[in-house]
LOKOL-605053 format. One line per field, with one value per atom (N, C-alpha, C, O): atom name; x, y, z. Coordinates in Angstrom, 2 decimals, decimal comma, padded with zeros to 5 digits. Last residue first. Layout:
! residues N
atome <- c(CA ...) .
c1 <- c(X ...) .
c2 <- c(Y ...) .
c3 <- c(Z ...) .
! end
This chain:
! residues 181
atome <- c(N CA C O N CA C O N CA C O N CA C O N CA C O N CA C O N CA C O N CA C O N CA C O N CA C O N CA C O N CA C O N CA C O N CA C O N CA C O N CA C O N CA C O N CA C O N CA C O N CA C O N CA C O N CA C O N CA C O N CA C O N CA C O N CA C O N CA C O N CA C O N CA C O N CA C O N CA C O N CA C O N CA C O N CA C O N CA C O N CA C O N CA C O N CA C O N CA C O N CA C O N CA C O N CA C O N CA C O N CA C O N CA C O N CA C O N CA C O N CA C O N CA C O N CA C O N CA C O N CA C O N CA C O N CA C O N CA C O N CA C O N CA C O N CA C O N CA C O N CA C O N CA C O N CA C O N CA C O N CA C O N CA C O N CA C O N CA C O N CA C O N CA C O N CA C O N CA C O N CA C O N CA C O N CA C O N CA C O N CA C O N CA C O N CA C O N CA C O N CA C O N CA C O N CA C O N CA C O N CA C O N CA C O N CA C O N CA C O N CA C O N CA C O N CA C O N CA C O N CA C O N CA C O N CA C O N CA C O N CA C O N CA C O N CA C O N CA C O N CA C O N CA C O N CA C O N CA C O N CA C O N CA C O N CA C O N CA C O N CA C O N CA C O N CA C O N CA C O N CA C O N CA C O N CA C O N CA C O N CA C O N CA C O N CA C O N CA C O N CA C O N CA C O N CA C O N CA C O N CA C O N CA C O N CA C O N CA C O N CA C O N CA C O N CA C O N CA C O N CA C O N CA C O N CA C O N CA C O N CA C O N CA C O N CA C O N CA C O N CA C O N CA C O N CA C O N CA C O N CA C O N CA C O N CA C O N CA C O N CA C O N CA C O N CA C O N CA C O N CA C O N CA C O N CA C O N CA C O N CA C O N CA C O N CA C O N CA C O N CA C O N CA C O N CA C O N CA C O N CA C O N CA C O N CA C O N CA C O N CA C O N CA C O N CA C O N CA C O N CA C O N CA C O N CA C O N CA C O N CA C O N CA C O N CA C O N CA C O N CA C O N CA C O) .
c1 <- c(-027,49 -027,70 -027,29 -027,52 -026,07 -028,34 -028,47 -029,07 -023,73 -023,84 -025,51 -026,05 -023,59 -023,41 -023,44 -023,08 -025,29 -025,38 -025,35 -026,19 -022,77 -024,11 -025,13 -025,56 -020,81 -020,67 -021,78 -021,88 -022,32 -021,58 -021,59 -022,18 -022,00 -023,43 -023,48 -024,34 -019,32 -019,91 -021,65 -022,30 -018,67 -017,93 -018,88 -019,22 -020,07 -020,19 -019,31 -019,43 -018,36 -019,88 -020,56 -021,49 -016,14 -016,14 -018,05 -018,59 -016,54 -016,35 -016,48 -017,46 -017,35 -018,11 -018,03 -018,87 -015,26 -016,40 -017,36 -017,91 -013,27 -013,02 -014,43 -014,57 -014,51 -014,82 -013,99 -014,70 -014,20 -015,40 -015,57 -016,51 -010,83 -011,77 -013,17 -013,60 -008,79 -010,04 -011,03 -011,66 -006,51 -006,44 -007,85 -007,92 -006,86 -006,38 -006,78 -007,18 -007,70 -008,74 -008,18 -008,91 -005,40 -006,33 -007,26 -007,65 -003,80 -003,38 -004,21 -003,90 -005,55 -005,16 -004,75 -005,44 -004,12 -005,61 -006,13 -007,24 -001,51 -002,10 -003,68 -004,17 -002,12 -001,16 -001,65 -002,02 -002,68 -003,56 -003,43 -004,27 -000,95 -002,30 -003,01 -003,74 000,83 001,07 -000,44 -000,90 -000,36 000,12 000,13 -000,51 -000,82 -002,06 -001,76 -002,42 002,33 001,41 -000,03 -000,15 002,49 003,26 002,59 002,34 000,94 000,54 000,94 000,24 001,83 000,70 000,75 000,28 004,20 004,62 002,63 002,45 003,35 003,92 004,55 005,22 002,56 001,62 002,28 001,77 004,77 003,66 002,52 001,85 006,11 006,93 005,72 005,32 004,51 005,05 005,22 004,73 004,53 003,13 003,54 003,14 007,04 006,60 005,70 005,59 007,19 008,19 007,41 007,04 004,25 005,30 006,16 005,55 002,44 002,65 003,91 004,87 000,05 001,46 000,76 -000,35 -001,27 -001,23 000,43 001,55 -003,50 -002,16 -001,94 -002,46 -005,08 -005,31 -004,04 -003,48 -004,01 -004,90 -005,37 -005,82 -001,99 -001,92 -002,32 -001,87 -001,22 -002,21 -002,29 -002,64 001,44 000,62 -000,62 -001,23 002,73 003,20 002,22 002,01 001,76 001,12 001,78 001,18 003,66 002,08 001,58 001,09 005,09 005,09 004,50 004,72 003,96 004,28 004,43 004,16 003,26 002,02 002,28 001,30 005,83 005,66 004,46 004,62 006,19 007,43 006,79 007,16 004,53 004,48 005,21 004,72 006,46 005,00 004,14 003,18 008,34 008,98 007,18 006,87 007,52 008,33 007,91 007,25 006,30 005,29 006,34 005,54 008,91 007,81 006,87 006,79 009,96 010,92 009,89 009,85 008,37 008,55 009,02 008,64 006,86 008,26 007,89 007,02 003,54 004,34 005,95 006,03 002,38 003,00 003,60 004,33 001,07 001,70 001,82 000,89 -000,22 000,50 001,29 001,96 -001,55 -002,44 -001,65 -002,14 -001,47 -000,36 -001,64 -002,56 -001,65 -002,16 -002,06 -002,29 -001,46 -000,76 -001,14 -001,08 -002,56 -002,57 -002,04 -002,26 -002,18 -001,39 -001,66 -001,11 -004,48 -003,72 -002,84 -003,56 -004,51 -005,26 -003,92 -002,80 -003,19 -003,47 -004,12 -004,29 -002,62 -001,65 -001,69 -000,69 -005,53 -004,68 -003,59 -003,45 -005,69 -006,73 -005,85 -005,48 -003,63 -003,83 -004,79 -004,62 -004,78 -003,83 -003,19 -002,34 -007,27 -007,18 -005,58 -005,44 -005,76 -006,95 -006,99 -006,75 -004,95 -003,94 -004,83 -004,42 -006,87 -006,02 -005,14 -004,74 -008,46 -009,13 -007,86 -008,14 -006,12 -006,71 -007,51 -007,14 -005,97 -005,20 -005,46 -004,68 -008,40 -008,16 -006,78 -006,45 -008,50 -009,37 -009,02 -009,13 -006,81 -006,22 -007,55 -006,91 -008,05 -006,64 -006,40 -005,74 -009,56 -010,45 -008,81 -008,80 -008,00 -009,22 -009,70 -010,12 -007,33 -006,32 -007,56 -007,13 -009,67 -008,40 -007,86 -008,00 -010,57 -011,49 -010,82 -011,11 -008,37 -009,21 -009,52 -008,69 -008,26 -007,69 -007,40 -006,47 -010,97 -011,32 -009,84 -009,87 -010,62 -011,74 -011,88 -012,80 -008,56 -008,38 -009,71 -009,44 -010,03 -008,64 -008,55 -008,43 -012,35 -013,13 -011,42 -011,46 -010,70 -011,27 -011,88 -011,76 -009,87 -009,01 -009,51 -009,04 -011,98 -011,39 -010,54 -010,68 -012,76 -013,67 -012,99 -013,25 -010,63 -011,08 -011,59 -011,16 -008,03 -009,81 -009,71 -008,91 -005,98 -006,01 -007,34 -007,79 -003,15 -004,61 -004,99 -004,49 -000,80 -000,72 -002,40 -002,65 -001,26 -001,08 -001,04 -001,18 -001,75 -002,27 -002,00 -002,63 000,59 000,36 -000,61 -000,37 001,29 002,35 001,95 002,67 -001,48 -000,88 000,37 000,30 -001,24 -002,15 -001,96 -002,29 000,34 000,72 -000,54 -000,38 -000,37 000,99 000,92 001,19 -002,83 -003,11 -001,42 -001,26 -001,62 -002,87 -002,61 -002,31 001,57 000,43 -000,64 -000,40 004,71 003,96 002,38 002,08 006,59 005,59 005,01 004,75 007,48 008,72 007,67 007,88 006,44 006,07 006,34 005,66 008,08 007,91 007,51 008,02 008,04 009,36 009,00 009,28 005,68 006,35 007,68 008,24 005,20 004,62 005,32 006,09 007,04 007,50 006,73 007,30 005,40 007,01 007,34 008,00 003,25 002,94 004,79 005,09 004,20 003,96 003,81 004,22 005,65 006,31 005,10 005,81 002,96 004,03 004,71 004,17 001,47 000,66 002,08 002,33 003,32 002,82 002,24 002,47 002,70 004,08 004,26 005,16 000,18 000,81 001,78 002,12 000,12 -000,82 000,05 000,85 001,32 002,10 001,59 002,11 001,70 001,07 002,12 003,25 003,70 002,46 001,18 000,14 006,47 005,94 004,48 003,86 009,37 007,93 007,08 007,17 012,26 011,52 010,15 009,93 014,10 013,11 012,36 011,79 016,65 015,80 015,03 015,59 018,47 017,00 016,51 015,40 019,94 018,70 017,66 016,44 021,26 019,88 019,34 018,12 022,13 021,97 021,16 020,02 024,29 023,20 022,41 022,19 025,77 024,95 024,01 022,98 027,09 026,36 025,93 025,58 028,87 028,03 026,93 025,91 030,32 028,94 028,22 027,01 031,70 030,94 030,11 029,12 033,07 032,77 031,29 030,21 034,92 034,01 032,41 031,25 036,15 035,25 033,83 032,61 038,00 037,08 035,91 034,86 039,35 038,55 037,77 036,64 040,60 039,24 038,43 037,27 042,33 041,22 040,10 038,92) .
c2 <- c(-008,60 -009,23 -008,60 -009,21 -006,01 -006,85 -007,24 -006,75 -006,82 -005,58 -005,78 -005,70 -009,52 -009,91 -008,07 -008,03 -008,68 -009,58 -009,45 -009,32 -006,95 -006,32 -007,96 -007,98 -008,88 -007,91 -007,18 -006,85 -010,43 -011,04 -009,81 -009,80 -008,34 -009,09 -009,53 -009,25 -008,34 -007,12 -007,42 -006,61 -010,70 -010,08 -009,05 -008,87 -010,55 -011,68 -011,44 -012,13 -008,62 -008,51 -009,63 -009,37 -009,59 -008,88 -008,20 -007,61 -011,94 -011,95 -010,98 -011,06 -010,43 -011,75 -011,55 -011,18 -009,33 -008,55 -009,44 -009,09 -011,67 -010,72 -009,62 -009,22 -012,29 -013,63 -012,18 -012,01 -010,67 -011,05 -012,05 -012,34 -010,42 -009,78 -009,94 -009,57 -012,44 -012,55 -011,61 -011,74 -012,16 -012,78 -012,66 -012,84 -011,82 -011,15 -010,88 -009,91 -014,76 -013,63 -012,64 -012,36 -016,24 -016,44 -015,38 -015,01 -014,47 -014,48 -015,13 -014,76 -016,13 -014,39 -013,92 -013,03 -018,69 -018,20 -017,00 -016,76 -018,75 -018,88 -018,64 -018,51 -017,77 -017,52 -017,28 -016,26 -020,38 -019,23 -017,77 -017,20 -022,26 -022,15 -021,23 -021,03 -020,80 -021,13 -021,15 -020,44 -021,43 -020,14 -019,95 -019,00 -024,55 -022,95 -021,62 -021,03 -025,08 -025,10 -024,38 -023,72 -023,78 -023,60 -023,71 -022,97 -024,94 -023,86 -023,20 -022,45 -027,59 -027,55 -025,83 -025,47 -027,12 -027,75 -027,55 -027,35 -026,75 -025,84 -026,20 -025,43 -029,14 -027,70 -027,12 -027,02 -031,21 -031,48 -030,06 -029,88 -029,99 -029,98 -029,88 -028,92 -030,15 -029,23 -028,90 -027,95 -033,21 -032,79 -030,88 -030,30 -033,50 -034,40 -033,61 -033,02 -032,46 -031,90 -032,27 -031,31 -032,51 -032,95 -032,32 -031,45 -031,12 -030,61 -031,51 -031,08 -030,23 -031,28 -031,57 -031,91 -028,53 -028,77 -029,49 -029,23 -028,77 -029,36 -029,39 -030,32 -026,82 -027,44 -027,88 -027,14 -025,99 -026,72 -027,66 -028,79 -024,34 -025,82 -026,39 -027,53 -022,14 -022,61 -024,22 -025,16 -021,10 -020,30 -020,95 -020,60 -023,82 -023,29 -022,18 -022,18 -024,00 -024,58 -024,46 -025,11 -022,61 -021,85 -022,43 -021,80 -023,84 -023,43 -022,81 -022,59 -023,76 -025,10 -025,06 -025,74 -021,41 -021,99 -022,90 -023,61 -020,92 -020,04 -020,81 -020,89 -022,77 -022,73 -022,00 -022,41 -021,25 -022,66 -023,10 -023,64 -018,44 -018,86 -020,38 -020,44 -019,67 -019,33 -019,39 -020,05 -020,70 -021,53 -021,21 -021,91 -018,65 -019,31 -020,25 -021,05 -016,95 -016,32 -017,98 -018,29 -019,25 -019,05 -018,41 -019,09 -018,81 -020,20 -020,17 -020,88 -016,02 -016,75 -018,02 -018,11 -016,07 -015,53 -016,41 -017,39 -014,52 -015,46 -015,33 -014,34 -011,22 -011,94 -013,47 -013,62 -009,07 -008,58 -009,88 -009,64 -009,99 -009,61 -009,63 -010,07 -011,88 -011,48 -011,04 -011,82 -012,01 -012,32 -011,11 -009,98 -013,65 -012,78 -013,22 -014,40 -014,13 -014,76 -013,19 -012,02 -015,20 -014,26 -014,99 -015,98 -015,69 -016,45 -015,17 -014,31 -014,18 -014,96 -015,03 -014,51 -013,85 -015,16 -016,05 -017,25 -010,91 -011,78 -013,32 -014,00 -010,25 -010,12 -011,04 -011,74 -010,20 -011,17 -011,26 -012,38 -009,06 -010,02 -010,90 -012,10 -005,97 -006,66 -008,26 -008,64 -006,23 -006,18 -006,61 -007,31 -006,01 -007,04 -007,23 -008,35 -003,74 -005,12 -006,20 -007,34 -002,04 -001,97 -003,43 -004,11 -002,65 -002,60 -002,15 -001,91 -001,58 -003,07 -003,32 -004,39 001,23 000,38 -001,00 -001,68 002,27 001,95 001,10 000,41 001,68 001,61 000,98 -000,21 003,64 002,11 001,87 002,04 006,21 005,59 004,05 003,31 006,36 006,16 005,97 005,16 006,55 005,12 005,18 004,16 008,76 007,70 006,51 005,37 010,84 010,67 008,93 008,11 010,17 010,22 009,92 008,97 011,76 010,04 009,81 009,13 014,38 013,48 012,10 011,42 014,85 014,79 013,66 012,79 014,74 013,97 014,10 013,57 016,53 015,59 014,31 013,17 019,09 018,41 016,94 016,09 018,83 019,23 018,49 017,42 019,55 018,12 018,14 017,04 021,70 021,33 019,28 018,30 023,55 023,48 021,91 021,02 023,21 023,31 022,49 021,37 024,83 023,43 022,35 021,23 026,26 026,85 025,33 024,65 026,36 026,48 026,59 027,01 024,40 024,82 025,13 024,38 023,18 024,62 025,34 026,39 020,47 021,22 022,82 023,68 018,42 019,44 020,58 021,62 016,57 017,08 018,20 019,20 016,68 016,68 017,12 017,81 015,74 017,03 017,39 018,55 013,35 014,51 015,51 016,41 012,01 011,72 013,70 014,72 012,48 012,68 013,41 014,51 010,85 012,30 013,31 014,28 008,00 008,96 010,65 011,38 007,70 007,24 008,80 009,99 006,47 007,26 007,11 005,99 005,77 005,81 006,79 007,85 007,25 007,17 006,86 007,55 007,96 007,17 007,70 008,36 009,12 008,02 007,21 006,17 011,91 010,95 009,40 008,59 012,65 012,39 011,67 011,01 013,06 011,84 012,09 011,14 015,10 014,26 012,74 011,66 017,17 016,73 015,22 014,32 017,53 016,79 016,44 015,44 018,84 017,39 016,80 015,66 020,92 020,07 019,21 018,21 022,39 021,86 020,82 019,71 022,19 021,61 021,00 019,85 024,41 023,15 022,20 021,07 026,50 025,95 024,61 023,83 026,67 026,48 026,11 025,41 027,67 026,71 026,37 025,50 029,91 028,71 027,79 026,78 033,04 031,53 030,35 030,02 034,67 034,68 033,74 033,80 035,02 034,14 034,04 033,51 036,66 036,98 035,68 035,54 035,08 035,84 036,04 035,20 036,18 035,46 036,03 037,10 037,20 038,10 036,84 036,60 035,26 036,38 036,76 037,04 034,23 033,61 034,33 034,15 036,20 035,46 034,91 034,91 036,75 037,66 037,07 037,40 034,33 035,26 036,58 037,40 034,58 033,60 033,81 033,17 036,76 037,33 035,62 035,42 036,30 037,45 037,59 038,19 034,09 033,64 035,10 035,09 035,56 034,44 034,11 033,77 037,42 037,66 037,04 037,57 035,11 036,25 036,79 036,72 033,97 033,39 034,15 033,99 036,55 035,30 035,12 035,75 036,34 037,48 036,83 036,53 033,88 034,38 035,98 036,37 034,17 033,27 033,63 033,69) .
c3 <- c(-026,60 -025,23 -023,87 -022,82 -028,21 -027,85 -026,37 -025,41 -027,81 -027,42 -027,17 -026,07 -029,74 -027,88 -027,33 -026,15 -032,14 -030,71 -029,65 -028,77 -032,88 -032,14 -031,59 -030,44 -033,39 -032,34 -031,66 -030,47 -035,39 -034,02 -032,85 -031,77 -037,08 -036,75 -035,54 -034,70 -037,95 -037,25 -036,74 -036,09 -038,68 -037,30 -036,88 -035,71 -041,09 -039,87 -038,58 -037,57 -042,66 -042,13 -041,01 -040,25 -042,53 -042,04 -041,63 -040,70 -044,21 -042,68 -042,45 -041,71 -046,47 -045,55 -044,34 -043,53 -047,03 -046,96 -045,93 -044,89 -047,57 -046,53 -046,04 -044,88 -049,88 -048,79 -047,55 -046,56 -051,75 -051,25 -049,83 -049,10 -052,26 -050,86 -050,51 -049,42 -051,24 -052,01 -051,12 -050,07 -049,60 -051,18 -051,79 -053,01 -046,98 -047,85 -049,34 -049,98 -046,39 -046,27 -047,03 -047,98 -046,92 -047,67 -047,92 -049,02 -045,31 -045,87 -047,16 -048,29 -042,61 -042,92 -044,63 -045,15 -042,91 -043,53 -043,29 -043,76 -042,69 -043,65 -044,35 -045,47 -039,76 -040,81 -042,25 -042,83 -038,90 -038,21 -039,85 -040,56 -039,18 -039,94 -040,22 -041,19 -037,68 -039,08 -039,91 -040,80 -035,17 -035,52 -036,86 -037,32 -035,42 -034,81 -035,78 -036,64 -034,43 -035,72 -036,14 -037,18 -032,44 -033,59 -034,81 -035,76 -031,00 -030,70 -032,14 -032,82 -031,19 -031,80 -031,53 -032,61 -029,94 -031,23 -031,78 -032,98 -027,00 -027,65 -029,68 -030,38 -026,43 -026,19 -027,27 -028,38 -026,29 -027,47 -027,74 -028,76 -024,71 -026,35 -026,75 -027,41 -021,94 -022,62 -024,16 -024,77 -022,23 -022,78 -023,17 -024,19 -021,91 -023,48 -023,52 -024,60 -019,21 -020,31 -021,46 -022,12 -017,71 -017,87 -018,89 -019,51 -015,37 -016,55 -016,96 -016,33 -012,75 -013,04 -014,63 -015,06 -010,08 -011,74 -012,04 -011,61 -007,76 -008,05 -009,42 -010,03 -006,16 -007,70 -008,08 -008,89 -003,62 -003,17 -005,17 -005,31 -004,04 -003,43 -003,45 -003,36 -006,24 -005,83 -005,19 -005,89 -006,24 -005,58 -005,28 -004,27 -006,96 -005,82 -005,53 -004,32 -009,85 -008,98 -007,31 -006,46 -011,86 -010,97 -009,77 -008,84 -013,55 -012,08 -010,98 -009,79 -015,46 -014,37 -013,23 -012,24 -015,72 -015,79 -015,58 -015,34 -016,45 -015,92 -015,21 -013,99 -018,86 -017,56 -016,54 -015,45 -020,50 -020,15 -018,65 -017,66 -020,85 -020,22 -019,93 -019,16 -022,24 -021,18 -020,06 -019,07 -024,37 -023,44 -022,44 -021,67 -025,70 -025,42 -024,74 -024,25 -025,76 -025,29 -024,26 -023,07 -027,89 -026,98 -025,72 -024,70 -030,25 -029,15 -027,94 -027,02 -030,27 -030,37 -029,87 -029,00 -031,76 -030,69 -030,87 -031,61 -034,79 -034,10 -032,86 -032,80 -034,73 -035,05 -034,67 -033,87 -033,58 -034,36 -035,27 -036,27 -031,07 -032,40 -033,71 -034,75 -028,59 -029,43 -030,59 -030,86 -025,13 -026,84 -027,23 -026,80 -022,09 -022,90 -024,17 -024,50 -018,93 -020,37 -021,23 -020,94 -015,77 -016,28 -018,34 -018,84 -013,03 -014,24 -015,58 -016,08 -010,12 -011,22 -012,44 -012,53 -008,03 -007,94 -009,12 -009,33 -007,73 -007,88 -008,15 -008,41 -007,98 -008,76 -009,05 -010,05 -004,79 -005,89 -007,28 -007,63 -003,99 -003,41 -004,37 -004,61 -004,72 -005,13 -004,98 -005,79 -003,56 -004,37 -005,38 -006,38 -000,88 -000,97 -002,71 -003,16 -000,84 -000,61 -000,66 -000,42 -001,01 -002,22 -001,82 -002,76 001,03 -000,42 -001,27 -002,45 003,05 003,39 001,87 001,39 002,39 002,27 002,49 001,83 002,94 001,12 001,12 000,16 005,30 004,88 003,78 003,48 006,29 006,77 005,60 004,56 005,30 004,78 005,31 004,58 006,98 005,58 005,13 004,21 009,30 009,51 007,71 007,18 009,12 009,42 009,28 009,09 009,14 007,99 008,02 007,12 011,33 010,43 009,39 008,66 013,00 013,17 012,02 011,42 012,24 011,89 012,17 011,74 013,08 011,78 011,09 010,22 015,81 014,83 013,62 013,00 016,05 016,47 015,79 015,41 015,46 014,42 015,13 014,25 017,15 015,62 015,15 014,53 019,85 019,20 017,74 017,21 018,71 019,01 018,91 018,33 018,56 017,43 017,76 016,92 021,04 020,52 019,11 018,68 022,50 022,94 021,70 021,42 021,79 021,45 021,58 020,93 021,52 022,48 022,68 023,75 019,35 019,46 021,01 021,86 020,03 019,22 019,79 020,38 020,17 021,98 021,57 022,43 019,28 019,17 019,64 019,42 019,47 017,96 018,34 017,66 021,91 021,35 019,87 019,15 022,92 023,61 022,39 021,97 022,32 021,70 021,98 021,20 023,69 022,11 021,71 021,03 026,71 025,54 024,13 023,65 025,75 026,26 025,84 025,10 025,37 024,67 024,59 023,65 026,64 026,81 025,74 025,56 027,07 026,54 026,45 026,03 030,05 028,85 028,33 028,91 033,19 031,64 030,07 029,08 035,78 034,53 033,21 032,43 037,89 037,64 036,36 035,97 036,37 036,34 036,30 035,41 036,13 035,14 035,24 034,36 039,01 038,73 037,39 037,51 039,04 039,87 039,30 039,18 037,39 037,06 038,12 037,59 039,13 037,81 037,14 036,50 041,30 041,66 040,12 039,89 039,83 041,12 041,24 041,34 039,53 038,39 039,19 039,13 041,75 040,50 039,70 039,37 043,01 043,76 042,93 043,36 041,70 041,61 042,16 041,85 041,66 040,71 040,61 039,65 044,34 043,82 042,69 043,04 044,59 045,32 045,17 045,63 043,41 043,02 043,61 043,25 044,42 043,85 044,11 044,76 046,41 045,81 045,77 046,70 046,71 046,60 045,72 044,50 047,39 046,34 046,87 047,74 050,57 049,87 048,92 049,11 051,99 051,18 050,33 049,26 053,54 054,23 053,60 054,07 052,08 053,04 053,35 053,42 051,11 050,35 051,08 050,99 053,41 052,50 051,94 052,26 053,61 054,64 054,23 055,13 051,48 051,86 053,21 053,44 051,47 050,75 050,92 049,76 054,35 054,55 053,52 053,87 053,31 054,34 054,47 054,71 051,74 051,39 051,71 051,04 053,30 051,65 051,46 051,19 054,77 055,53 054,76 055,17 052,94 053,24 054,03 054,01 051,96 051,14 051,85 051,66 054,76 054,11 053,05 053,44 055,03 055,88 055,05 054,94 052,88 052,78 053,75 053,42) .
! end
């Protein structure tokens, strides 16, 4: 063991004495203190965050030119996002109508949208709509009937085509009208 140790303290006396050559003692002095204040302060802060996405770029110049442009990005994106939730937000509030060309609608359809339009009045608080069951039946028993009528006089227009020529020339009079106005 003394031989060991002999070994030991001879090549620990040995480095003591042979000191690296040291260049830059400015620098090493800069790192060592900027590590030390990094300890203390554990946050993340601005200069971090930018250092971390730009820190590739070494041309100054360029370096704010990415940093302003990807401002520029993030602000025209919060942007369309606030005009699209805005927009969707208006949407959600207006009235939901559904028409049928092809036909009669089911009863069952025109229920279920009655039900739907009773219950509407939870999005809007302030227009209290109150809809009873009787006045429900009674909506939906005339709609029925509407339909039928509606029906039947398609089915008149069919049947005679001078009176279809009619209308159809009184639709198209109508239409350039309201295209005039």
């Amino acid at each position: 063991m003394t031989r060991e140790s002999e070994k030991y303290n001879k090549v620990l006396d040995l480095l003591r004495k042979s000191k690296p050559a040291l260049d830059s003692t400015d620098d090493i002095e800069r790192k060592v203190i900027k590590r030390i204040s990094k300890v203390g302060h554990s946050g993340l802060n601005l200069s971090d965050i930018i250092d971390f996405l730009f820190g590739w770029v070494y041309i100054g110049w360029v370096r704010r030119s990415l940093i302003g442009a990807s401002i520029v990005l993030v602000l025209v994106f919060a942007y369309q996002q606030t005009i699209i939730l805005k927009r969707i937000d208006f949407l959600s509030r207006q009235t939901i109508v559904i028409d049928r060309e092809n036909g009669p609608a089911l009863s069952d359809e025109v229920e279920k949208m009655l039900t739907m339009y009773k219950n509407s009045w939870k999005r809007f608080p302030s227009k209290n709509i109150t809809i009873s069951e009787k006045q429900m039946k009674e909506l939906l028993e005339a709609v029925n009937e509407l339909q039928l009528k509606y029906k039947d006089l398609e089915n008149l227009i069919e049947g005679d085509p001078e009176l279809k020529k009619m209308i159809e020339k009184k639709m198209i009079e109508n239409s350039r009208t309201k295209i005039n106005l």
